[in-house]
Backbone as a ProteinNet text record, in pm:
[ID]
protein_1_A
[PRIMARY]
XXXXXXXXXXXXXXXXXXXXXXXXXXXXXXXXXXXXXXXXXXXXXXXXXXXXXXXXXXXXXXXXXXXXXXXXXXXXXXXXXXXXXXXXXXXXXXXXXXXXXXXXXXXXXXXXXXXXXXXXXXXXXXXXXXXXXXXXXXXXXXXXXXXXXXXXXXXXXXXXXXXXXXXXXXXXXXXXXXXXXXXXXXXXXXXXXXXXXXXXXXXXXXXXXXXXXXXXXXXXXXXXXXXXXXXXXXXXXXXXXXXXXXXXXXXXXXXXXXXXXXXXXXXXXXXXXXXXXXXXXXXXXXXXXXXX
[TERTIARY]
304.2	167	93.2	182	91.2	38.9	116	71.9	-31.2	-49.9	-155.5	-258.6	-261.2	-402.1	-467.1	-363.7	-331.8	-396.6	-434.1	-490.3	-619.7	-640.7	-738.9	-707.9	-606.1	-558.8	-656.5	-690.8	-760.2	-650.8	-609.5	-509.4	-605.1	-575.5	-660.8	-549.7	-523.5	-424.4	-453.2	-376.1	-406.4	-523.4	-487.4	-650	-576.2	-579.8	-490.7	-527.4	-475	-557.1	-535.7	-644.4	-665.9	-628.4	-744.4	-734.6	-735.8	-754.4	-762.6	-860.4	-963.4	-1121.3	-1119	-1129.1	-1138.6	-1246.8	-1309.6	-1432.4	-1404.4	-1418.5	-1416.2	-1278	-1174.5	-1016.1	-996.6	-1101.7	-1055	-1072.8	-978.5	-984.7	-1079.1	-1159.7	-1264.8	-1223.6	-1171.7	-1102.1	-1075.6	-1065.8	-967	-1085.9	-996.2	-1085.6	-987.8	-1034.9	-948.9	-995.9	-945.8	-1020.7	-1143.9	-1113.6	-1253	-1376.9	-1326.6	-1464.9	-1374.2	-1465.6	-1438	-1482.5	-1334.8	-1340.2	-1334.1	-1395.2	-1419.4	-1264.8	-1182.4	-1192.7	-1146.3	-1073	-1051.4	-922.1	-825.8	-695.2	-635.4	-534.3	-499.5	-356.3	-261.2	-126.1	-84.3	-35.3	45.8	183.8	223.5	326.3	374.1	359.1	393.1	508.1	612.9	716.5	750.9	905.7	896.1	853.4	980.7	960.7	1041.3	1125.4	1228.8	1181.6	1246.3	1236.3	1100.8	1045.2	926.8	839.2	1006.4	892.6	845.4	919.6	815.4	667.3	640	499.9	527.1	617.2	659.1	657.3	541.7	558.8	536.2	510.8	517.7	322.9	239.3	103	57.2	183.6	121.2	177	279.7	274.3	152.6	91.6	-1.5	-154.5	-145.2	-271.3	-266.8	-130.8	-68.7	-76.6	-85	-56.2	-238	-301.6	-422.5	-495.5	-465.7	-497.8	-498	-377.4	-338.6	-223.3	-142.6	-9.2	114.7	194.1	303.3	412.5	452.3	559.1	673.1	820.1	919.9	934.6	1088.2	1052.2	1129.3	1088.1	1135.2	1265.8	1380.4	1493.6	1557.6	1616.8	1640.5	1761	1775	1907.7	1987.4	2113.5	2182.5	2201	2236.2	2244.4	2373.2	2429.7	2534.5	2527	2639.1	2667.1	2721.8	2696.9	2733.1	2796.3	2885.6	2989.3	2985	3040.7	3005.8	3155.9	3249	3325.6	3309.2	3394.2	3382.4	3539.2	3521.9	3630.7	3613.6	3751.9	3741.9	3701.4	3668.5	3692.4	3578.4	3518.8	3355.7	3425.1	3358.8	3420.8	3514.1	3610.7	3705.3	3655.5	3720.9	3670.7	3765.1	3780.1	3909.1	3851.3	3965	3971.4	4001.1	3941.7	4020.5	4039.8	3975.9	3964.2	3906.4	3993.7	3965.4	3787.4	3726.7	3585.8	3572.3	3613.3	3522.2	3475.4	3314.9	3238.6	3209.6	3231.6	3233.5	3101.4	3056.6	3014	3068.3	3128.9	3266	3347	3369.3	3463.5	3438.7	3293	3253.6	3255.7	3296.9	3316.9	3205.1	3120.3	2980	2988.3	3079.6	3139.5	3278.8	3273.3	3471.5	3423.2	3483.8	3491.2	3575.7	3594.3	3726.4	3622.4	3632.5	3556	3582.1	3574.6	3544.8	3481.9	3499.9	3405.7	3416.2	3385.7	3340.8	3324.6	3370.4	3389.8	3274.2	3164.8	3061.9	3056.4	2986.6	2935.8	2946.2	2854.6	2784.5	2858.5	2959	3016.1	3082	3015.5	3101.3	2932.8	3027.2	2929.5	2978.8	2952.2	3036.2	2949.1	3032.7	2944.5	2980.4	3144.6	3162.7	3078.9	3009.1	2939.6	2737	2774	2636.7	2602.7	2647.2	2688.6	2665.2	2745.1	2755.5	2673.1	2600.5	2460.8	2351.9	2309	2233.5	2201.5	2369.1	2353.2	2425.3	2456.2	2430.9	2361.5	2260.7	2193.8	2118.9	2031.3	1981.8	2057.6	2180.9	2277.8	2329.3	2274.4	2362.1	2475.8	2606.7	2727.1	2747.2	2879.1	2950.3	3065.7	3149.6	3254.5	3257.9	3348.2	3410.4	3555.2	3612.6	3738.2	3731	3883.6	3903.2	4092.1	4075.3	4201.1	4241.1	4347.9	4328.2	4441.7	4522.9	4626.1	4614.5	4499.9	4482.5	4549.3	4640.9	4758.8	4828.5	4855.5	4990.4	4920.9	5011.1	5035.6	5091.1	5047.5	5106.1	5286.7	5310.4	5447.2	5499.4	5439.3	5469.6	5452.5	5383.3	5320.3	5447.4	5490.2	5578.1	5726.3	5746.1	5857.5	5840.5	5770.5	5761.5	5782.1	5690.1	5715.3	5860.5	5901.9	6069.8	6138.7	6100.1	6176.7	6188.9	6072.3	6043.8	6129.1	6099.9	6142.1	6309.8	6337.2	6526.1	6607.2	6483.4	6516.5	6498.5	6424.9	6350	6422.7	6474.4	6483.9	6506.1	6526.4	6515.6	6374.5	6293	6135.4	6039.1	5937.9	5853.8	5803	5754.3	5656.2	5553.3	5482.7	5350.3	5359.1	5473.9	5504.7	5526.4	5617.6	5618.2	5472.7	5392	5267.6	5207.1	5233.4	5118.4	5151.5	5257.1	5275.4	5204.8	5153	5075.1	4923.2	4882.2	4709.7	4736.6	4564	4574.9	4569.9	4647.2	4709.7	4594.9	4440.6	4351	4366.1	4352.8	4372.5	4461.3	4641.5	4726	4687.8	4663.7	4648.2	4555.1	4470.6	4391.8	4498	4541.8	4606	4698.1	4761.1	4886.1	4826.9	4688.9	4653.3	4591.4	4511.4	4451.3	4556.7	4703.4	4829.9	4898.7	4837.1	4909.8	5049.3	5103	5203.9	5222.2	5312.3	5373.4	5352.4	5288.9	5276	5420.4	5510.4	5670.2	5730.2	5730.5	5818.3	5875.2	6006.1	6058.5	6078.8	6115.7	6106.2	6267.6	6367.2	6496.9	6464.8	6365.4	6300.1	6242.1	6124.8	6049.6	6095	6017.9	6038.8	6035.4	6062.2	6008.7	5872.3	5840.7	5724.4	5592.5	5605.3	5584.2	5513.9	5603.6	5657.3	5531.8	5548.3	5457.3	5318.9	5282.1	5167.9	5084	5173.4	5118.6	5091	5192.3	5137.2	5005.5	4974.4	4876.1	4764.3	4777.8	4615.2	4564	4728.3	4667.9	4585.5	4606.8	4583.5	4492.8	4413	4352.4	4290.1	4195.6	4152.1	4002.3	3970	3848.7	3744.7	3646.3	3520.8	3429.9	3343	3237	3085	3063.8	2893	2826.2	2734.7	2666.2	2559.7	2474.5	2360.8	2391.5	2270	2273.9	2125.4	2175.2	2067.8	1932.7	1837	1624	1592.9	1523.7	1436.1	1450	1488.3	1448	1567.8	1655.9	1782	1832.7	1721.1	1739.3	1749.1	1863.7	1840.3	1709.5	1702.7	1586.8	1539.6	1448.4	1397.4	1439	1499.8	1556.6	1421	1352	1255.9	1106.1	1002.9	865.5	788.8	702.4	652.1	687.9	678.3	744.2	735.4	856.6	804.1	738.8	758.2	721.9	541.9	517.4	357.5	300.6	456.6	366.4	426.8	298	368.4	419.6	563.1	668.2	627.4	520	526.9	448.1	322.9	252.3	254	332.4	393.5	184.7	123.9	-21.1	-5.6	-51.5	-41.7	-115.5	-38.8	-96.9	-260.3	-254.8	-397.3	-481.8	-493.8	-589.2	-564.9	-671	-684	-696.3	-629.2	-638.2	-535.3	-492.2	-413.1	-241.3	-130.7	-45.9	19.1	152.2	259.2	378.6	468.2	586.6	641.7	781.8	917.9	955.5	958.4	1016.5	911.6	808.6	733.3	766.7	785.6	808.4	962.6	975.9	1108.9	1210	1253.5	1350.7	1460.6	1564.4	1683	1782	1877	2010.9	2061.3	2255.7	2383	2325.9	2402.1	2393.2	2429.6	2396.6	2409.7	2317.7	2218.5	2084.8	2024.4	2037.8	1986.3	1845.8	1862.2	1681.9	1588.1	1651.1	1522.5	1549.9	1621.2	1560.2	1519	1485.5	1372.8	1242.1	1270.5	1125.6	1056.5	1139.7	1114.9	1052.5	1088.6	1100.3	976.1	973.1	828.8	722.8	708.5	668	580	680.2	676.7	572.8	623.2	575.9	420.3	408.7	272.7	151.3	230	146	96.9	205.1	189.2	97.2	125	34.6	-122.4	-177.9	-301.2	-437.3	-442.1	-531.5	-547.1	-440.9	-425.1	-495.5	-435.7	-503	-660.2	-672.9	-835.9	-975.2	-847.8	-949.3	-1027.8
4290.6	4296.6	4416.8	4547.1	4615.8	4628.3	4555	4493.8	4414.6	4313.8	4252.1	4356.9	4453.4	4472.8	4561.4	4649.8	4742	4639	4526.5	4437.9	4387.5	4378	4307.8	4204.4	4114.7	3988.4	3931.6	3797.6	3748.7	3664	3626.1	3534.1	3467.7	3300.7	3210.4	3164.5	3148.9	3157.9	3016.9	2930	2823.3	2730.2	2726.4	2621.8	2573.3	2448.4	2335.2	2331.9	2334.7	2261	2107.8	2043	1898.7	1848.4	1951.3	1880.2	2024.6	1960.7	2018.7	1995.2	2108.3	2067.3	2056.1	1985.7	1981.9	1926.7	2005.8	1978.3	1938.4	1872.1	1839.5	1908.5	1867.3	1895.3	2051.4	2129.6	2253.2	2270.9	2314.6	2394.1	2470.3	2403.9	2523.7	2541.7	2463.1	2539.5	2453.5	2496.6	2382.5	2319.7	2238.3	2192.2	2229	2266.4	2282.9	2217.7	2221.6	2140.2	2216.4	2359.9	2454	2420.9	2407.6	2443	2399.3	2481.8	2458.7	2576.6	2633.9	2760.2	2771.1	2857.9	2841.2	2925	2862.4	2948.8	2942.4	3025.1	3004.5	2913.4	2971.2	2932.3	2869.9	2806.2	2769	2766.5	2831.5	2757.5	2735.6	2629.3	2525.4	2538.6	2597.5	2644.9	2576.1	2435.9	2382.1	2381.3	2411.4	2323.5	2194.3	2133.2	1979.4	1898.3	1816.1	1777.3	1756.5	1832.5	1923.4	2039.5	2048.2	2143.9	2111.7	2014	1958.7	2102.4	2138.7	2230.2	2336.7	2408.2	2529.4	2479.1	2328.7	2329.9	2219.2	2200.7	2181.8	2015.7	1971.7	1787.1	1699.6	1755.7	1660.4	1691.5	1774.5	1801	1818.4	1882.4	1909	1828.9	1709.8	1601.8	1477.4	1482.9	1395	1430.8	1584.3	1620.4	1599.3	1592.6	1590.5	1451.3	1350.7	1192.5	1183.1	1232.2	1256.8	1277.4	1392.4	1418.6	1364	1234.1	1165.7	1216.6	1357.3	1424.8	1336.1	1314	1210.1	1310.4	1187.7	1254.2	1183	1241.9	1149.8	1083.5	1002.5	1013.8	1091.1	1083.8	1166.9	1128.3	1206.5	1193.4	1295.1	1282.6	1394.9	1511	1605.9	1642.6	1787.4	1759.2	1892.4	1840.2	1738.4	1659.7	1602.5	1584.8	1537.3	1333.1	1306.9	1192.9	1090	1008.4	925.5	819.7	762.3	666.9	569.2	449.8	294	335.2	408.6	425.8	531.2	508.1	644.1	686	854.2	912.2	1061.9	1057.2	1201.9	1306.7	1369.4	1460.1	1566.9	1580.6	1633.9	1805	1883.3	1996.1	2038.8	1984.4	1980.7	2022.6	2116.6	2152.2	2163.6	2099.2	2141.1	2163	2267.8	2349.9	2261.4	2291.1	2218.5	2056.7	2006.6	1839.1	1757.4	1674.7	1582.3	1456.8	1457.5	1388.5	1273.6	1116.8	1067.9	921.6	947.5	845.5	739.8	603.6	489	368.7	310	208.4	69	-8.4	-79.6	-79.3	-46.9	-38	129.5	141.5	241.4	373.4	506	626.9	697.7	723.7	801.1	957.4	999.5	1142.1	1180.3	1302.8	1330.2	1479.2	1507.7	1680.6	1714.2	1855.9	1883.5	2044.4	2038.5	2152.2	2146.2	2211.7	2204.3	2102.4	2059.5	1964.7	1981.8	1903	1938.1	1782.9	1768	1618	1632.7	1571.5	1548.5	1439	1443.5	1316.7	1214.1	1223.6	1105.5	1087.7	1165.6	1155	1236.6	1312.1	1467.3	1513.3	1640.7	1768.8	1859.6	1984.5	2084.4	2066.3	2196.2	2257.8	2120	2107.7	1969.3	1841.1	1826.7	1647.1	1733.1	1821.1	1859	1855.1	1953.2	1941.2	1797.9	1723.1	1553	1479.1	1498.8	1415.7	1415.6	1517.3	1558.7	1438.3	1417	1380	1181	1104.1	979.3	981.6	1023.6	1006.6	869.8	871.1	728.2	663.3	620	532	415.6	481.9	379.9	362.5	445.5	440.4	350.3	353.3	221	287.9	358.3	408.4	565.6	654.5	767.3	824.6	868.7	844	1013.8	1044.8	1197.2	1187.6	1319.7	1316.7	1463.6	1420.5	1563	1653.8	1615.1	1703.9	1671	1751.1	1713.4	1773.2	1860.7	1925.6	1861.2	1747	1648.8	1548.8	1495.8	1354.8	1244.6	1140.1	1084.6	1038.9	1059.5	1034.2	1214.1	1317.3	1442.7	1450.1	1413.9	1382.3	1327.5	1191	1091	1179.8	1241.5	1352.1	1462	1548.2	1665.6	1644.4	1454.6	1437	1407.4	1315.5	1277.7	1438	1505.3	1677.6	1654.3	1746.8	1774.8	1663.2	1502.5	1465.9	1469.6	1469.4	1510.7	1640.1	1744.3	1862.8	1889.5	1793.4	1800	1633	1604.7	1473	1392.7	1496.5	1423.3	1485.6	1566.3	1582.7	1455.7	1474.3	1350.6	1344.1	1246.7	1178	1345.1	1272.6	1349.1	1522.1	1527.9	1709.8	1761.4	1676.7	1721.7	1697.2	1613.1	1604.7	1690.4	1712.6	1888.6	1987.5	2018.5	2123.9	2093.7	1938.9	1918.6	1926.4	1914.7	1855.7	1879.5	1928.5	1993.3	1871	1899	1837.4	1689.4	1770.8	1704	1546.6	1550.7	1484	1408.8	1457.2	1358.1	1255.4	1245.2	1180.8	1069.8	1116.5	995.2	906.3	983.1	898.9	819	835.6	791	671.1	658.9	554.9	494.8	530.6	432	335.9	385.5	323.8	243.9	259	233.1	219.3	370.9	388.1	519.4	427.7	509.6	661.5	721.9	864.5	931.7	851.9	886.1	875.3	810.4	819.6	902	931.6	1019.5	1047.2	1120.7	1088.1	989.5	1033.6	947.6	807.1	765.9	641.8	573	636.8	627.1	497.4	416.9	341.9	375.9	372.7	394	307.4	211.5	223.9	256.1	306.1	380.3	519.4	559.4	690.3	691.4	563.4	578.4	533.6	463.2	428.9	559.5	628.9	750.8	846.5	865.2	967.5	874	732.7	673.5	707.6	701.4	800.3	874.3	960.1	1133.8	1177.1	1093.2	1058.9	985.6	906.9	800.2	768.2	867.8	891.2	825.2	651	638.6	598	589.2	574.9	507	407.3	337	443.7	410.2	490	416.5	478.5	408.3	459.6	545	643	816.5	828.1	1024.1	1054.4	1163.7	1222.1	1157.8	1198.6	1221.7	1333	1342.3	1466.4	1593.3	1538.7	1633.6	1719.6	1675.8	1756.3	1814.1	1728.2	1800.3	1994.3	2010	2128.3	2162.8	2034.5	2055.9	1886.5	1906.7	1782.9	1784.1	1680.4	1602.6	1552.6	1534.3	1534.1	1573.5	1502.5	1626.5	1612.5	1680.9	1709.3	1734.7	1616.7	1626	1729.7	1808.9	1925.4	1897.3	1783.1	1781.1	1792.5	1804.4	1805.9	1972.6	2065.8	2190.7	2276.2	2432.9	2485.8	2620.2	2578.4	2679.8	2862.7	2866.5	3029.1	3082.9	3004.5	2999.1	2915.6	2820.7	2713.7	2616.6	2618	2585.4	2437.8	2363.3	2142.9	2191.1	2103.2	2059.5	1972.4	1950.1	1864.6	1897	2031.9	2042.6	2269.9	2300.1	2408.4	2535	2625.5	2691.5	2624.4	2524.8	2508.6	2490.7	2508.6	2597.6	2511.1	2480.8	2426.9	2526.8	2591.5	2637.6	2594.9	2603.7	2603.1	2465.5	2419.7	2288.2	2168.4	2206.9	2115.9	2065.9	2132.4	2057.6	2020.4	1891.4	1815.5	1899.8	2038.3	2125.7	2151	2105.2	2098.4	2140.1	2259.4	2254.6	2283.7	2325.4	2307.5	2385.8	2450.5	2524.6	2712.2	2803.1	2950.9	3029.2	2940.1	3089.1	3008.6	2937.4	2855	2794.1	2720.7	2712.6	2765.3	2856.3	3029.8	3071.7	3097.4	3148.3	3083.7	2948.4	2884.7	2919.3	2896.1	2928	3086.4	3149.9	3353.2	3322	3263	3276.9	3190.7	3083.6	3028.6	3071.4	3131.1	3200.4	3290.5	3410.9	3508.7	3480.9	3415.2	3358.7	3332.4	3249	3177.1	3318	3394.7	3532.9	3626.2	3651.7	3742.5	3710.6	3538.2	3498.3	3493.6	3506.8	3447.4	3503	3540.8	3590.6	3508.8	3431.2	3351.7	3210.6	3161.8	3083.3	3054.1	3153.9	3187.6	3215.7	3176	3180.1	3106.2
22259.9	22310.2	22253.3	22245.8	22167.6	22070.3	21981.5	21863.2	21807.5	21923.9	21942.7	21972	22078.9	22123.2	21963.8	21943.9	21806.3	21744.3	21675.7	21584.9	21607.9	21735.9	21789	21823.9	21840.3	21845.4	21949	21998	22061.9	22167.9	22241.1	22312	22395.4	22348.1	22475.3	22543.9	22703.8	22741.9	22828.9	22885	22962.5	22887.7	22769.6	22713.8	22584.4	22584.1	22527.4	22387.4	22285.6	22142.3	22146.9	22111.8	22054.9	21925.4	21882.7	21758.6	21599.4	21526.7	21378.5	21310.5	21328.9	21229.9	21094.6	21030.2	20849.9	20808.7	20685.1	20659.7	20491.4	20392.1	20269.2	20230.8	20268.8	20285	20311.2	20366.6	20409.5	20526.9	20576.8	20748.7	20804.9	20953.9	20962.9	21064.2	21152.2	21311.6	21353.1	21520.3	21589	21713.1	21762.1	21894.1	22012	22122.1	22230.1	22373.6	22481.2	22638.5	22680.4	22620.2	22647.3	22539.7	22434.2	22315.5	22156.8	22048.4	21923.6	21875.9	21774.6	21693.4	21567.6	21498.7	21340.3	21301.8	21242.3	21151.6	21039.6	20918.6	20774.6	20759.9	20848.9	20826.8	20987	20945.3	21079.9	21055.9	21157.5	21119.7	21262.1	21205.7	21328.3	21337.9	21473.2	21492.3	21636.4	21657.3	21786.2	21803.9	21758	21753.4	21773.8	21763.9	21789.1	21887.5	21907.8	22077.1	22200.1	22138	22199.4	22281.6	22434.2	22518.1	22552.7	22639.9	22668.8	22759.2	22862.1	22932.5	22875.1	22750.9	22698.6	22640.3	22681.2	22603.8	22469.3	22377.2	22307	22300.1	22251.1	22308.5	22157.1	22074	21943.1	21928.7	21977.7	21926.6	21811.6	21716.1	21567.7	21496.3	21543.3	21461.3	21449.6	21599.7	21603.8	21505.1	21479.8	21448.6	21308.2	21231.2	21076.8	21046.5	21144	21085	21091.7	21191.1	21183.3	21054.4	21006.8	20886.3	20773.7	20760.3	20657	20606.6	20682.3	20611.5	20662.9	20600.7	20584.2	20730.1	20818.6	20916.2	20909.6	20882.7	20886.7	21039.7	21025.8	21183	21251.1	21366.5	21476.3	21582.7	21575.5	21660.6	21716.8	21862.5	21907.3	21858.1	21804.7	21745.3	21830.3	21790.3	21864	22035.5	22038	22143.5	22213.9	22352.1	22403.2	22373.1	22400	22367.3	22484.2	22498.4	22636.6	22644.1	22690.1	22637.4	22713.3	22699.1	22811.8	22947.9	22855.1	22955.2	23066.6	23206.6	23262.5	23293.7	23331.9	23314.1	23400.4	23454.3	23547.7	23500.1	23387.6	23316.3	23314.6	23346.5	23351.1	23348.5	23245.8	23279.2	23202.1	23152.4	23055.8	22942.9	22804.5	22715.9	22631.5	22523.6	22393.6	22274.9	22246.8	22114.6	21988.2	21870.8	21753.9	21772.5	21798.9	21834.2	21672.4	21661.4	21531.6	21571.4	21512.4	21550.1	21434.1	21476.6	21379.1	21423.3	21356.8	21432	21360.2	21430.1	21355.6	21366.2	21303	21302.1	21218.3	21281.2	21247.4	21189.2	21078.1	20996.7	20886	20903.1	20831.3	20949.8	20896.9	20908.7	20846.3	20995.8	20949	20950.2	21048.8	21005.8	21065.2	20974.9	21020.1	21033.5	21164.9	21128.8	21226	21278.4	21373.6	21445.4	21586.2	21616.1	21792.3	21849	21959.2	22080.7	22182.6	22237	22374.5	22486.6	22599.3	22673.9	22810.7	22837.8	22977.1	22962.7	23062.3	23177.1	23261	23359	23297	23172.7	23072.4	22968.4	22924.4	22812	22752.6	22628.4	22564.9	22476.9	22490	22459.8	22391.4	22408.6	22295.4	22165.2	22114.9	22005.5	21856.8	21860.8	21756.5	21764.2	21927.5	21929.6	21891.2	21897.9	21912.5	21782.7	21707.9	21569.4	21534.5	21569.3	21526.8	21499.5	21606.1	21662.4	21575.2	21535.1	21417	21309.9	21270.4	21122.1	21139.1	21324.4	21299.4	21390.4	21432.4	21600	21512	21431.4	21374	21336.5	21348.8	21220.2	21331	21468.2	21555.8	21575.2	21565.6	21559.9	21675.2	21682.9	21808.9	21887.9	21768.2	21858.3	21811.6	21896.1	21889.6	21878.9	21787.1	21837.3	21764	21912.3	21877.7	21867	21762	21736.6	21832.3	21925.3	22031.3	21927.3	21830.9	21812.1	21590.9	21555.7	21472.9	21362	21386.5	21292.2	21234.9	21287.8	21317.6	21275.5	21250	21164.2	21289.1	21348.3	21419.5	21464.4	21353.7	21308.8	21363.6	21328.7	21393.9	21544.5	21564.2	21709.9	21778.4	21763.5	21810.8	21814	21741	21689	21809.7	21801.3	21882.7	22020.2	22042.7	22202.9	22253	22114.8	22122.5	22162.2	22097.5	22100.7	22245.9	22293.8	22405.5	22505.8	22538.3	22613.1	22593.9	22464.6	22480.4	22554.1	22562.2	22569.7	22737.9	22760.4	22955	22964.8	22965.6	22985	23190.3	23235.5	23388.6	23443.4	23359.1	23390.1	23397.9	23496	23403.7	23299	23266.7	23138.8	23165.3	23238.2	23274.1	23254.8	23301.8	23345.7	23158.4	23044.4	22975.5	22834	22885.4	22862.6	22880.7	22955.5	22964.3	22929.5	22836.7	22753	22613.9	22584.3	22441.5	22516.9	22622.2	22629	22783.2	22831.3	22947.6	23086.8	23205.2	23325.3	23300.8	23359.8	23381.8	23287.4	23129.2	23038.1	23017.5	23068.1	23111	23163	23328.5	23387.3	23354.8	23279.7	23207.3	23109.9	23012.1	22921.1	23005.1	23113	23154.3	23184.5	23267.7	23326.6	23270.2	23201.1	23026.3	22979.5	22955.9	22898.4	22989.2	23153	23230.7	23256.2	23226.3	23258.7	23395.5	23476.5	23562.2	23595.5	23725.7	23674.6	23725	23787.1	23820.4	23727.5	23620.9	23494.7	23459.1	23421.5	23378.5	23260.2	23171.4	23038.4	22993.8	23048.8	23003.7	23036	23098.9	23145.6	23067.8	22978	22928.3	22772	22738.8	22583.6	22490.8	22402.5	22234.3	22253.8	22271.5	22268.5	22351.7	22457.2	22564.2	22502.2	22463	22336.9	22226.7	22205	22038.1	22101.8	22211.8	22286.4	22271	22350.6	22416.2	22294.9	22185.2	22026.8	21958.5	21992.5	21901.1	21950.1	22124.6	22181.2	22172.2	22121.2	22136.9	22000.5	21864.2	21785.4	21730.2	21850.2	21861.2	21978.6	22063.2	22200.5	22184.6	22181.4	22121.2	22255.5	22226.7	22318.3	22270.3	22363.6	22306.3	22299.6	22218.1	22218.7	22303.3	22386.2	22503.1	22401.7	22423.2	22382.1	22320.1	22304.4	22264.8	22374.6	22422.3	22481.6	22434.3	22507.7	22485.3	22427.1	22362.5	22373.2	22500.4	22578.5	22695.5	22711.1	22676.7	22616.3	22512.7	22417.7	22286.2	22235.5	22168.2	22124.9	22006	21943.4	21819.2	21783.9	21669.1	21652.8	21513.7	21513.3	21352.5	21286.8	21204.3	21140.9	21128	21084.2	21094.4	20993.6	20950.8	20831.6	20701.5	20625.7	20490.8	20368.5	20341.6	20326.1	20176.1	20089.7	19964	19987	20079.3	20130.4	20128.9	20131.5	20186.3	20081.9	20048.7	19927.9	20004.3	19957.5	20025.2	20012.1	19923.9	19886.6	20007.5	20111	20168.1	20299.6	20288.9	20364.9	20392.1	20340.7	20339.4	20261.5	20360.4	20300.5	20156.9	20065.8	19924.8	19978.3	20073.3	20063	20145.6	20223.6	20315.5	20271.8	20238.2	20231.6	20332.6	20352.7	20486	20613.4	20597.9	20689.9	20673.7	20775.8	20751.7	20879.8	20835.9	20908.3	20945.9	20999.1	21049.9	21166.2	21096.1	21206.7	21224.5	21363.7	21405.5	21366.2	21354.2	21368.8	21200.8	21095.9	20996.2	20946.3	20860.5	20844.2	20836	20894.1	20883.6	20979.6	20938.1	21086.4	21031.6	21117.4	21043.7	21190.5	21178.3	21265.2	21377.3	21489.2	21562.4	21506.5	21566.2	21467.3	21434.5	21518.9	21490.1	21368.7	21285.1	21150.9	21181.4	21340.2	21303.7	21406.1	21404.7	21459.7	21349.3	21187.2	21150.5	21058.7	21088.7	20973.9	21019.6	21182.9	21248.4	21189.6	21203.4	21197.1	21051.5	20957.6	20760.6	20779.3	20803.1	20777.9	20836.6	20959.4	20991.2	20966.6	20917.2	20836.3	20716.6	20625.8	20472.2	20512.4	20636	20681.9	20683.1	20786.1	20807.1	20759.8	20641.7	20525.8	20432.6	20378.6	20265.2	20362.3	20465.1	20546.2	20413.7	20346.3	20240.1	20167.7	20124.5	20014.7	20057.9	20195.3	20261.9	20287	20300.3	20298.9	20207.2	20098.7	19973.2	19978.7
[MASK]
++++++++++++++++++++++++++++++++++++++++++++++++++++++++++++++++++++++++++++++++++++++++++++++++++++++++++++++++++++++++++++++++++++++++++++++++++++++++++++++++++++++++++++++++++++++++++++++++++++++++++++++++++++++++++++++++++++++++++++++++++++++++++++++++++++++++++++++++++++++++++++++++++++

């Protein structure tokens, strides 16, 4: 703020912008619910349409298709995932988890990261990550690999270990030295096997049931979050439209796009605050140039 007053800055506070004045493809000001302001340059810094309540509703995309500036489309990204099935698990969170998402036969991504088991589905930094890059592709299924070191055939081995070595323990009891209590109990009853089982009890194929899940833990895709959950917005303003030295549209003079609001998205890590901070920046610095 002191900065501002130090400048002279002007702040209209509680008073909406509409619209985007352009006069023979140059910027003369804006329109707002109060009035209409002149001026040289304008930059549009709405963000997407993500995080509805900071304000943030998709305004400077409407004012850009307005204009005639090209908008990709719009999807929610950095988002939880929701499955047709349900499951006790809400709360649950694993380390190092194998991720890959299918649409029938095709494998739209593979990666291994962290995740998080919700009301609705899964979360975590690996599905969030995920979401990003098939939230449009429509996937169908999910399947996680909980023990992705291993080779199924290692898997089937280690459990054989273990149950030779505990062998009047249960099934279940020596299950939970690979994957946590909570998560047992699912698999057991997914496989519908016995939660009294013992392991000297237990089948070979019982055995290999249980290493193909752990290996093979899949889920139907129901949906991905709204917007209203969104961490960011997957598309925007096409950047082949804006000149990066200035971030100022090739076709409208004086006016000036940054941050979310244009086609710029990357992972989770601070990456897009600091696209927001850099375009930004670039927008503020060049304002001279703009104003030619």
């Amino acid at each position: 703020m002191c900065l501002l007053r130090k400048n002279n800055v002007i702040l209209h506070m509680d008073e909406a912008c509409t619209n985007v004045v352009v006069e023979e493809d140059r910027v003369v000001g804006i329109k707002t619910d109060k009035g209409t302001y002149s001026f040289d340059v304008v930059i549009v810094a709405t963000g997407g349409k993500s995080f509805v309540s900071t304000g943030s509703s998709g305004d400077g995309y409407k004012w850009a298709q307005n204009l005639d500036i090209k908008v990709s489309d719009l999807y929610p990204g950095l988002v939880a995932l929701r499955t047709k099935e349900d499951f006790d698990l809400a709360g649950l969170s694993l380390s190092n988890v194998g991720i890959q998402i299918k649409k029938g036969k095709k494998v739209l991504y593979k990666e291994c990261g962290d995740i998080l088991f919700t009301h609705e589905g899964l979360s975590g930094p690996a599905i969030l990550a995920m979401s990003s890059y098939v939230i449009n592709s429509k996937p169908e299924r999910i399947i996680l690999d909980l023990i992705c070191d291993k080779s199924i055939d290692e898997v089937d081995m280690l459990l054989l270990e273990r149950m030779n070595h505990s062998s009047n323990k249960k099934l279940s009891h020596i299950l939970e030295t690979m994957i946590p209590k909570r998560l047992v109990q699912y698999v057991m009853n997914r496989l519908y096997i016995d939660d009294s089982l013992k392991a000297n009890e237990t089948t070979k194929a019982q055995r290999r049931s249980i290493s193909e899940l752990l290996k093979c833990l899949d889920f139907e895709v129901s949906s991905f979050a709204g917007f209203e959950q969104a961490m960011i917005t997957v598309g925007g303003i096409k950047t082949n439209q804006i000149q990066p030295q200035t971030m100022e549209t090739k076709k409208i003079k004086g006016l000036k796009f940054v941050g979310e609001v244009l086609d710029l998205d990357a992972q989770t890590g601070g990456y897009n605050l600091q696209i927001a901070w850099t375009t930004g920046y670039v927008a503020g610095s060049t304002l001279k140039e703009g104003a030619n």
